[in-house]
N, C-alpha and C positions, 0 to 999 in steps of 0.2 A: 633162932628161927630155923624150921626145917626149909629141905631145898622146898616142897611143895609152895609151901608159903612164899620163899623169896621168887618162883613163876608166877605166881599169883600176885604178887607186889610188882614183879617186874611187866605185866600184861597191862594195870592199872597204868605204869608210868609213861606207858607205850600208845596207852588208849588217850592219857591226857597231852601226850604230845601231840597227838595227832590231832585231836583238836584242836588245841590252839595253832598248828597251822592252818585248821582251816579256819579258824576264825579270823588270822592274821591276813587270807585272803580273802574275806569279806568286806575287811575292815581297808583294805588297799581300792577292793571295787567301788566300795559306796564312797572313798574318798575319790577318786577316779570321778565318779557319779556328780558329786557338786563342783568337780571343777568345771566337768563338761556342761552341765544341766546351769549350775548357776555363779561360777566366776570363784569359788570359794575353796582354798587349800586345807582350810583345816576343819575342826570342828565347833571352834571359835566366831570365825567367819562366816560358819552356817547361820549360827545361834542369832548372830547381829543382823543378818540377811533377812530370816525371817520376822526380825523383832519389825524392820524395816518396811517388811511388806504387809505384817499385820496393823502397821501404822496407816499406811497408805489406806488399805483398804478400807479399817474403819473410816476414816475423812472421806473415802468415796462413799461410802454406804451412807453416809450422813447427809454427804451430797443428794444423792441420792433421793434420802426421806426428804429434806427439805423443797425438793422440784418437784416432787410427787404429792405435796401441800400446797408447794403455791399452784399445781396446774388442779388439784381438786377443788381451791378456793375459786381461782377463776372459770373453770367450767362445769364445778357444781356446787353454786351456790346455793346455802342453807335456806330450807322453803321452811321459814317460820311466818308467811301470812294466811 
């Protein structure tokens, strides 16, 4: 390898370290972000949290259709006469 190259080599390893710090402070904010927002230290605890609340909410939404059936049956009854 000539010197040009290894400048060239050496800018690349330069460019990749720099990103991964900044990635490494991304990755501190948005964990930062669920403990604040939702009680969760890791990425683990996310995954479980939402499985949790996509639970909930389908049973609410079901709730939901089922009162919106029974208040159409009782206040609007099918006019088959």
């Amino acid at each position: 390898m000539n010197e040009k190259e290894l400048l060239k080599l050496k800018k690349k390893v330069d460019e990749a370290e720099y990103e991964a710090q900044q990635l490494k402070g991304e990755r501190k904010s948005i964990l930062a972000n669920l403990k604040e927002d939702f009680n969760c230290s890791d990425i683990e605890q996310a995954k479980e949290a939402r499985k949790k609340l996509k639970k909930k909410r389908d049973q609410l939404s079901e709730t939901i259709e089922n009162k919106l059936e029974e208040i159409n049956k009782q206040y609007l009854p099918d006019e088959e006469s």
